[in-house]
N, C-alpha and C positions, 0 to 999 in steps of 0.2 A: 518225388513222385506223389501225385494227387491220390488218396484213396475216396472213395465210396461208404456210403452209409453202410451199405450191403456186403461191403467188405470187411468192413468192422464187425459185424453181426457175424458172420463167415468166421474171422478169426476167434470170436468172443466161442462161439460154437466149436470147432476145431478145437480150443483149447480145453472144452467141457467132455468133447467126445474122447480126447488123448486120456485124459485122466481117465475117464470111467473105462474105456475099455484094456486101458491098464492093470487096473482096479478088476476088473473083470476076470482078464489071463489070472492074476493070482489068485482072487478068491476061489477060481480053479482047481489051480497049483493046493491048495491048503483042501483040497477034498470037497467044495461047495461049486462044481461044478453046475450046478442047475440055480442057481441063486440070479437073479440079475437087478437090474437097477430098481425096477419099480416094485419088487419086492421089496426092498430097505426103503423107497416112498410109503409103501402102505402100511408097514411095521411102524416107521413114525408116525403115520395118521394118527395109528390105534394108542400107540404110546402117548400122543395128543390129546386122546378123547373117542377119535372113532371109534364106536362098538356095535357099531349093526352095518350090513350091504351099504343100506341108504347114505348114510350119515360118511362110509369111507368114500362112496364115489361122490358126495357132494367135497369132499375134500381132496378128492385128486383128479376133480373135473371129467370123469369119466362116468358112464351110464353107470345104476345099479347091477344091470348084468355082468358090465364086465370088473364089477367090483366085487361081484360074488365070485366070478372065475380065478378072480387073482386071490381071495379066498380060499377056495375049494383047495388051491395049490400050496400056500400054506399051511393050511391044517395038514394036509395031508404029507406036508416034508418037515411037519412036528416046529415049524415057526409061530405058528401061533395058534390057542385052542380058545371052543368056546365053555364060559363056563355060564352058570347059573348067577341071575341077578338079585343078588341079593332081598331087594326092595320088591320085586316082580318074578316069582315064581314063572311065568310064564315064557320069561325074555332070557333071551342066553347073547353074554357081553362079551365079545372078544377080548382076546390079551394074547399079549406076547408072551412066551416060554423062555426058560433059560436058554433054548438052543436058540431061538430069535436070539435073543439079546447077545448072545456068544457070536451069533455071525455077523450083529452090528458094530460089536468091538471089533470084529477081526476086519471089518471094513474101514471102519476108523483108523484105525494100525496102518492098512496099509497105504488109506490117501495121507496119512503123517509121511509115511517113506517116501512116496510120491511128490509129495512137498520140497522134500527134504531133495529128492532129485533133479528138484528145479532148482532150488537154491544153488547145487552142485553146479550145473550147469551156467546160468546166469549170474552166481553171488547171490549171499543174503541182503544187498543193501537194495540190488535191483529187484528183486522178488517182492521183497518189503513195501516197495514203493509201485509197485507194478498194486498189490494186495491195497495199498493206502487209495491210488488211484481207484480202481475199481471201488472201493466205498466209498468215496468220495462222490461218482457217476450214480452207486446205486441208492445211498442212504445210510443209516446209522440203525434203521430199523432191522429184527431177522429176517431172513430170506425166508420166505413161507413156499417151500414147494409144494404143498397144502393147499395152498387157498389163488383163484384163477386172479392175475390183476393185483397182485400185491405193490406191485411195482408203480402203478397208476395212481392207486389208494395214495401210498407215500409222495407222490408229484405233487398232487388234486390240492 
């Protein structure tokens, strides 16, 4: 049976949406019910370098507004605080907090189990090669959920 470009996209998607709202139910389960994907996006921004509005939503391709909103919602669930810049009395630099960093390990943790439930399912040798394939298609470079076009860049 012939598939479609759009089909491939479909599964490649399906297989991104499985995991994360996998990932999702349990960080749940473990008390971080209000936690969702683009939270752990914007936590790596900052981990990255973002440290003002501007600078997060030029790295997750979103307006400065709604990079301030996903802001607001972090400070305010103690992920991430701002503090005083050093060099610029004036400027206040975002950072991640232990409790960021604690719910980015437990996120990590759990796409490890999640992983590790594919392999169950499929074998480690087709898992393996399913993971070799897909780098192969995308690159050797890191995926930068960061930056719009990473993928292009790496082509060009």
């Amino acid at each position: 049976m012939s598939r479609s470009g759009a089909d491939l996209a479909l599964l490649l998607l399906g297989g991104y949406r499985t995991l994360v709202d996998a990932a999702m139910v349990e960080m749940a389960a473990r008390g971080y019910d209000d936690f969702r994907p683009v939270h752990d996006f914007a936590m790596r921004a900052i981990v990255a370098g973002a440290d003002s509005a501007s600078d997060l939503g030029r790295r997750m391709s979103v307006s400065k507004q709604a990079a301030s909103k996903t802001i607001a919602v972090l400070l305010d669930r103690g992920y991430i605080s701002r503090e005083s810049d050093p060099h610029d009395a004036r400027r206040k630099r975002l950072q991640v907090t232990s409790l960021g960093f604690e719910v980015m390990r437990q996120g990590e943790a759990i796409f490890d189990d999640l992983r590790k439930n594919w392999e169950e399912q499929i074998g480690v040798a087709e898992l393996a090669t399913l993971e070799a394939r897909l780098k192969t298609l995308i690159g050797d470079g890191a995926i930068r959920i960061d930056e719009p076009g990473w993928a292009a860049q790496d082509l060009g």
